[in-house]
C-alpha positions in Angstrom: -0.3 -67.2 5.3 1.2 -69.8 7.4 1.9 -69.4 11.4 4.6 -71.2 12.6 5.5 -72.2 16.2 6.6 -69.9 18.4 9.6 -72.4 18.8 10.4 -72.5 15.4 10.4 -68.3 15.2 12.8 -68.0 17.9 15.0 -70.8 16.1 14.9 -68.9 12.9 15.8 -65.7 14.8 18.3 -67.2 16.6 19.8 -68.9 13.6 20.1 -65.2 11.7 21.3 -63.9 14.7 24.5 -66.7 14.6 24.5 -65.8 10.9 25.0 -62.3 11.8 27.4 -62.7 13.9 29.2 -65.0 11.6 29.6 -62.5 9.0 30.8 -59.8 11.4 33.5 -62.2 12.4 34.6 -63.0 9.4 34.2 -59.1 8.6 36.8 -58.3 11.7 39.1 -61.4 10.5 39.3 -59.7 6.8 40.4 -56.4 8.1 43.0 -57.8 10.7 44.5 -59.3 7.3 44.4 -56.3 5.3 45.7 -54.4 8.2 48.9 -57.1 8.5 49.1 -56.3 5.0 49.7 -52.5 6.1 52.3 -53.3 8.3 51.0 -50.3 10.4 50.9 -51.8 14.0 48.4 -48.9 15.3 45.9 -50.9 12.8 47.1 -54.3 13.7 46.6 -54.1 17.2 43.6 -52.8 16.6 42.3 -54.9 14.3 43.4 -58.2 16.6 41.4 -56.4 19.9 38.5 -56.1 17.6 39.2 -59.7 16.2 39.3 -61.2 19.5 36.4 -59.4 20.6 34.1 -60.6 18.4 35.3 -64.3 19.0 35.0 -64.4 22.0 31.3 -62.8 21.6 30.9 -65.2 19.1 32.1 -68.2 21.1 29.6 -67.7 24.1 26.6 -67.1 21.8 27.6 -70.6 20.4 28.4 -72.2 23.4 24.9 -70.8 24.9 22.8 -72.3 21.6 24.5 -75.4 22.0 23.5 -75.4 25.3 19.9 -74.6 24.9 19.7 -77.1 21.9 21.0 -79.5 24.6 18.6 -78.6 27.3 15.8 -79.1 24.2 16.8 -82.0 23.5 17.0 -83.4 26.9 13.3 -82.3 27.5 12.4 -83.8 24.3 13.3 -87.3 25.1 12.0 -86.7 28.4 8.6 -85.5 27.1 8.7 -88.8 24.8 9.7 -91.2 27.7 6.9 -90.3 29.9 4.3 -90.7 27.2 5.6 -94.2 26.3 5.8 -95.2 30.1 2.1 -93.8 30.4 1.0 -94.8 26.9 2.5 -98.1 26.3 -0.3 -99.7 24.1 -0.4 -96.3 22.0 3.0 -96.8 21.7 3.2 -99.7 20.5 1.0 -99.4 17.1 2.4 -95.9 16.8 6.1 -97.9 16.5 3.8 -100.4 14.3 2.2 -98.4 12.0 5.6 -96.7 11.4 7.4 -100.0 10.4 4.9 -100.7 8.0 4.7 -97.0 6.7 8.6 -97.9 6.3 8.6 -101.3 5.2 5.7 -100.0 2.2 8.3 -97.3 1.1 11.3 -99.5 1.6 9.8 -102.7 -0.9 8.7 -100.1 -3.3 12.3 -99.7 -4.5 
């Protein structure tokens, strides 16, 4: 059994969660269709409140992960810049033995 960072759990759950949600959108948008279809505007209106509710749910919980992706990101780089500025030597034959890692791979072809 393999553990995997607590990071990478709460992406996985977050990515379900925006899969869920998803799916219930598209769920609302296939019954406001269906409803048109009916020509009954009891179920139309509801259908589009319950449409436009779930967007706009669904909007902010996007908005919000693109957000924290964002601020990840951001902290990422940061995290990286600080240990090149304090680490320049390491650095430097990390970014070496990469090249040649690459360069091996790349004159293989």
């Amino acid at each position: 059994m393999t553990m995997q960072p607590t990071g990478q759990r709460e992406r996985d759950a977050s990515t379900e969660q925006l899969k869920d949600d998803l799916r219930h959108l598209s769920q609302t948008v296939e019954e406001l269709v269906k409803a048109t279809a009916d020509d009954s505007r009891g179920h139309i209106t509801q259908a589009r409140e319950r449409a436009q509710q779930r967007l706009t749910e669904t909007r902010a919980k996007l908005e919000a992960r693109g957000e924290k992706v964002y601020d990840n990101a951001r902290d990422q780089i940061d995290h990286c810049d600080r240990y090149v500025r304090d680490n320049p030597w390491t650095s430097i034959g990390i970014g070496t033995a990469l090249g040649v890692v690459v360069g091996m791979l790349i004159g293989r072809r």
